[in-house]
N, C-alpha and C positions, 0 to 999 in steps of 0.2 A: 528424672533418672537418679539425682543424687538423692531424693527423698526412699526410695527403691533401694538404690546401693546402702543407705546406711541401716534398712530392714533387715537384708541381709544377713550384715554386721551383726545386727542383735540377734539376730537368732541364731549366728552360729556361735555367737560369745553364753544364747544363754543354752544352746547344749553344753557348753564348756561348764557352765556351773553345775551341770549334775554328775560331772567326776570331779570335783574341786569344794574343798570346805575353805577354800582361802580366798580372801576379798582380794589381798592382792594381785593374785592369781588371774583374777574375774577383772580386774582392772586395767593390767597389761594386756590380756587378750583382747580385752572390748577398744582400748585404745590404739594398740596395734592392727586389729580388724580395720576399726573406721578409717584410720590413719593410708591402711594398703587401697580400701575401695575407694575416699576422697580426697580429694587435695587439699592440703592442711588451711589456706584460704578461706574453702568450703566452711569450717569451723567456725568462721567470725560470723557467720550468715545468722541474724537472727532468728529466723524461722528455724533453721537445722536446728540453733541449740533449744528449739523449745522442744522440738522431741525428745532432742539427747537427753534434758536435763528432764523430761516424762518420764522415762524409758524406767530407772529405777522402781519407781513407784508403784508399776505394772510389774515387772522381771521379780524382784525381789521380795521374800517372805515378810511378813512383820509380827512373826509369831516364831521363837525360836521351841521349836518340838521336834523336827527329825536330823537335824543336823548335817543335811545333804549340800543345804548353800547357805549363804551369807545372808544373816535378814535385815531387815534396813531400820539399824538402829540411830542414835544420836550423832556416833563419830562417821557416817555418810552423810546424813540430812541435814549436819551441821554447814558441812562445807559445800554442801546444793545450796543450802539458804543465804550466805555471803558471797557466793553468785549470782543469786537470784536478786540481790541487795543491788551490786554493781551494776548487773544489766539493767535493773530498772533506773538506776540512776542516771546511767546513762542517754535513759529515754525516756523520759516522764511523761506519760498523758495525764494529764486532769482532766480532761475534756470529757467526764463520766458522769453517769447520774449516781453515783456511790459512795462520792468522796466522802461527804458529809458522816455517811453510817458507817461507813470502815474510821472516820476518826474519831466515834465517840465507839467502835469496835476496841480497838488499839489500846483508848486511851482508857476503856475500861477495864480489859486484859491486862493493863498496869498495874489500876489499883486490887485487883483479886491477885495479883503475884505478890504484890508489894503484903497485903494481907497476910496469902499465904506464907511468907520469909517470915514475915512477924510472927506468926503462932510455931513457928518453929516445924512447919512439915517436913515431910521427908524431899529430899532434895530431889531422889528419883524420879515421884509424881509432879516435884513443881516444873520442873524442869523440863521433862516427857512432854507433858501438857500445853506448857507455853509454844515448844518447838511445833505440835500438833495445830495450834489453838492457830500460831502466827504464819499458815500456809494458806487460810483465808486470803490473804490482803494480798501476800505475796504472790501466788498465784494467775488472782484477779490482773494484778498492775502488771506483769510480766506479760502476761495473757494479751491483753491490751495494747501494750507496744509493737508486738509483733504485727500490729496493723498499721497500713498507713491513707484509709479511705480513699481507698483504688479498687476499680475491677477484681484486679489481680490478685487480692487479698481473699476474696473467696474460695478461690482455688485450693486455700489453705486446710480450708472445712472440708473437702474432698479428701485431700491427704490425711486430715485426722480424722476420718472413718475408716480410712484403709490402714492408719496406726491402731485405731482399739482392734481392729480383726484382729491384726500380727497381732498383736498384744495379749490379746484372747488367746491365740493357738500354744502361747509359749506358757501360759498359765495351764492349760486346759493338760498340755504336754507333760509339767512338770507335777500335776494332779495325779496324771493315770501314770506316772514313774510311782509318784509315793506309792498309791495302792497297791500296783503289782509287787516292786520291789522295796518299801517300806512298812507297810503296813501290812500288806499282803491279803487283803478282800478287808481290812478293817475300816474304819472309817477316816478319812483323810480331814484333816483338820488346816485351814489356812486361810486368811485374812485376803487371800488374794481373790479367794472365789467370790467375792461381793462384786467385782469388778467383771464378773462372764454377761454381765445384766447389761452391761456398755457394750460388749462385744456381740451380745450377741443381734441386740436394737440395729446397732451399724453393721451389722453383715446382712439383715432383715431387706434393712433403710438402702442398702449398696445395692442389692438384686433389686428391688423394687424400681428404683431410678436411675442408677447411675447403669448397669451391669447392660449390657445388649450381645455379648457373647455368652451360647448356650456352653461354652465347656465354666466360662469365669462362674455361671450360676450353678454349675452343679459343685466347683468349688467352695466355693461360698457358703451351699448349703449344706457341702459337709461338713466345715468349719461347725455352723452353727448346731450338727448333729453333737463334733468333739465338744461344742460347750454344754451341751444338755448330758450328756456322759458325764462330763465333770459337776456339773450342778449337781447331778444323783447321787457323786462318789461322797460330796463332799456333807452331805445330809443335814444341812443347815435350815432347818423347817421354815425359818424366819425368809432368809433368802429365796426357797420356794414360792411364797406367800408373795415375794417383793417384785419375784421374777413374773409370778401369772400377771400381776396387775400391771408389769409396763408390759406385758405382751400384748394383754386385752385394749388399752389404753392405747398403745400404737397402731394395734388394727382399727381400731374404730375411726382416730381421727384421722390417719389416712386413707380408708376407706370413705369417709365425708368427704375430706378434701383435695382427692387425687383420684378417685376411682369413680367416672359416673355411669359406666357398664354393670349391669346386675352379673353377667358372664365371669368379666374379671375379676369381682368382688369376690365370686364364688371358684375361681380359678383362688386366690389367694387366700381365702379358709383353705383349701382343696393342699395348697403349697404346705401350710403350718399344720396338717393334718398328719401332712405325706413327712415331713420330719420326725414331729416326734412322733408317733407310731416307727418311722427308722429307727429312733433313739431306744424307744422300747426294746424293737427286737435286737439291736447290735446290743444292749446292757444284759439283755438275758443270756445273751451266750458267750460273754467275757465276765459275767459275777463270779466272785469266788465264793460270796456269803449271803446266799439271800437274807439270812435273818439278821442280818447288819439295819438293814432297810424296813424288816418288819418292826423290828424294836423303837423306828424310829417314828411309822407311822404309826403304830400301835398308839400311840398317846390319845389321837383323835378320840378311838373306840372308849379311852378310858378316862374323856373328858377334860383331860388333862391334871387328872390324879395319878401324878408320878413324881419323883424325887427330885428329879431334874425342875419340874418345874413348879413345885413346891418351896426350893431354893431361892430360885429365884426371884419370886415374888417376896419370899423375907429379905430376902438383900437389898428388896425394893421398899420395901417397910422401912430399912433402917437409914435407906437413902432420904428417904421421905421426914423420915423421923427428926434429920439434921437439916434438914431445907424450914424447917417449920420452928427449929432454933434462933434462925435468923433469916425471915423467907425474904425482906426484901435485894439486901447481901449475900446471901448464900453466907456458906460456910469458908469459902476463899481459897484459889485456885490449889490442889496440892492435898488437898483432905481426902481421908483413906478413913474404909472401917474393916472389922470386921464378920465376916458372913462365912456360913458355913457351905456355900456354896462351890467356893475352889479351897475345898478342903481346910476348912481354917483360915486361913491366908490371909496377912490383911492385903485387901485394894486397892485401888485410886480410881475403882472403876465400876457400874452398874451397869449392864444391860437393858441399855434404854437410854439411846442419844440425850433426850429432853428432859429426862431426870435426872441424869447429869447436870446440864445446864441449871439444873433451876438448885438443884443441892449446893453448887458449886460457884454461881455466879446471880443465885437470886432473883428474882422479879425481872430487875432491872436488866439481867445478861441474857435472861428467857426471851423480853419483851426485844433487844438489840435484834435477838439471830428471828423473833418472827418477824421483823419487820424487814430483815434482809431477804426474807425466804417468800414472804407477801409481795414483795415488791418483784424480785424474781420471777415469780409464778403468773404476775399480771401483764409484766411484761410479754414472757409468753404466748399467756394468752390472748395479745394485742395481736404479737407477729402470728399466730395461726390463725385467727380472726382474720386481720384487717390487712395482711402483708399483699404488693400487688406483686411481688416475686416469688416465685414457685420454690427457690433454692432454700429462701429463708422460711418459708412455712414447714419443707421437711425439717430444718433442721431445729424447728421451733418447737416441732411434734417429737423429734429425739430427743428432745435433750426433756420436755416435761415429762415423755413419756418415761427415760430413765430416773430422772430425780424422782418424781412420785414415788416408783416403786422401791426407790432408796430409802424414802421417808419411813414409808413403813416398814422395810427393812428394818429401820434405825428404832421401830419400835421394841427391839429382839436385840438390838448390840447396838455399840457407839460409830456408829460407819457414820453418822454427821460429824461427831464432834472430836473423838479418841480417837480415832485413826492418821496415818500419814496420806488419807485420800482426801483430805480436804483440799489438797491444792488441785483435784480435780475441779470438786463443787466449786472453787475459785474460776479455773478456765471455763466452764459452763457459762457461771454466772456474769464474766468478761465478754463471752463469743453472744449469748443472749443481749445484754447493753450496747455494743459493736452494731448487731442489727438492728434492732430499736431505735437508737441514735440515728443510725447513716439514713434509717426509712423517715420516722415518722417526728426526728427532732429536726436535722441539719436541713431533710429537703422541703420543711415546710415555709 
């Protein structure tokens, strides 16, 4: 119940942020909300403040363009990180298969900063990047403590699927606000929408296993209708692309591994048929602009001879151009060019997680994050494989089924590496080694 009561909370603190351009505004509400629904107690609980200290990362823009709320810049994520610092001190697990790669992570992230300060960057990107770079680890070990190899800890993975739903609805919410009343049938633009691809797997993954009340599933699958609405608004081609593949990628291996009726298989295409076709016809008759949408598909038709993604790929040139300066160093955390892609502007950024890395951190920072990402994914695919729990196979097929469609995501923008969602990729990659460990390390 108090995981419920502090839902609540957020989602009436994040209506409050769409008449509010003031964080502190946003701060008093949300801490007086939680404050009126729990008992201040409740607050030391480690588990609550792993949501509490989620909830930003989800709620909050990271792209400041409409000016409607507060986006989650430096001076918020600074003071989540020297909490994030304390809590894990407080409760250190080593007992990880990780250590070892988060401290030649770290220790590498050092010397590309250290670099960086030397060539004189701009402080904005050295700076951005390290706070970005350093939600890896943090994440992960945060992530981690909140366990204590008990039954009871699984319970947890339940509540954080019913977190990325809420989470979803408040994002999806503050989408179809822009459109209607910001942009007004334009296109909606926002970092947040990479995050509907989480929400929508666990409203999927919730009807499918957890849900046995007919009103909770038609809930549920309107939720996941409001995120296919917002996926459309937000006309992100790349996230498209990211979205079909964990979709496919989740039917399939729960269909192998959970469904051995031909009936149900075909009741559950029958389910993701009957949505989006909803999504179709509720988008047709709320558009303001169909040719928002043609323009955007229009590319396919023209091979992708357009301006847009002409740009792009020179920005990718010139990314390329400086990795090959110094490919096994990179050029050193903080390095910016420029591209005539955002108008002139210079950088600290490409479109393209992995070009990043290797422009910026060399051989050696590309070969760190495959082998964290290698190890990750086998893991995975150990627990869907070989797992004798049912609980941990769904959530083995969630979480690869999202990350996959991240990656490639991440092929079209920096959603691995440049954004403030890496302390997602951390908690994933924390909840994946948790079940790995407790199954096939501790009990053999």
């Amino acid at each position: 119940m108090k995981i419920l009561k502090i839902g609540i909370a957020l989602i009436i603190s994040a209506y409050a942020l769409i008449f509010s351009i003031n964080i502190e505004v946003f701060i008093l509400i949300s801490l007086f909300l939680i404050l009126l629904f729990v008992i201040p107690s409740a607050l030391l609980n480690r588990k609550i403040m792993f949501f509490f200290i989620l909830s930003p990362f989800f709620i909050l823009p990271q792209l400041k363009r409409y000016d409607v709320i507060p986006i989650l810049s430096w001076n918020i994520t600074v003071p989540i990180i020297i909490l994030l610092f304390v809590l894990i001190l407080s409760k250190v697990r080593l007992d990880n298969s990780y250590n070892l790669l988060f401290i030649f992570f770290i220790f590498y992230m050092g010397i590309e900063i250290f670099r960086g300060w030397n060539y004189g960057y701009e402080m904005r990107y050295l700076f951005g990047e390290t706070i970005k770079y350093i939600f890896y680890p943090l994440g992960f070990y945060f992530t981690y403590s909140i366990f204590n190899n008990e039954n009871e800890d699984e319970k947890i993975l339940k509540y954080l699927l019913l977190f990325f739903i809420l989470m979803g609805m408040i994002i999806s919410l503050q989408i179809i606000y822009y459109y209607f009343y910001v942009t007004f049938g334009d296109r909606v633009i926002t970092r947040q929408a990479n995050l509907l691809i989480i929400s929508f797997i666990s409203a999927l993954a919730y009807i499918l296993y957890f849900s046995e009340d007919i009103f909770n599933k038609i809930l549920l699958g309107s939720s996941m209708i409001l995120y296919l609405i917002s996926l459309i608004i937000i006309m992100q081609r790349s996230l498209w692309i990211g979205f079909i593949i964990s979709l496919f990628l989740f039917i399939l291996l729960y269909q192998r591994k959970f469904i051995k009726s031909n009936f149900k298989k075909i009741v559950l295409v029958f389910l993701i048929f009957f949505i989006l076709f909803g999504t179709y016809l509720i988008y047709e008759s709320i558009v303001i602009d169909k040719s928002v949408l043609e323009e955007r598909t229009d590319v396919i038709g023209k091979k992708g001879k357009t301006f847009s993604i002409g740009a792009r790929i020179l920005s990718y040139y010139h990314a390329f151009r400086l990795f090959l300066q110094n490919p096994i160093l990179g050029k050193g955390m903080g390095d910016s060019i420029i591209t005539p892609y955002l108008n002139q502007r210079e950088i600290g950024i490409v479109d393209n997680s992995y070009l990043v890395v290797l422009w910026k951190m060399g051989i050696i920072g590309f070969l760190i994050f495959l082998f964290l990402y290698v190890k990750f994914l086998t893991q995975l695919i150990k627990i869907i494989t070989k797992t004798k729990f049912k609980l941990h196979r769904l959530f083995g097929i969630i979480i690869i089924s999202i990350i996959v469609g991240q990656m490639i995501n991440g092929l079209a923008c920096v959603i691995m590496t440049l954004y403030f969602f890496n302390i997602i990729w951390g908690v994933f990659i924390a909840i994946t080694d948790y079940l790995y460990r407790k199954e096939f390390v501790l009990n053999e």
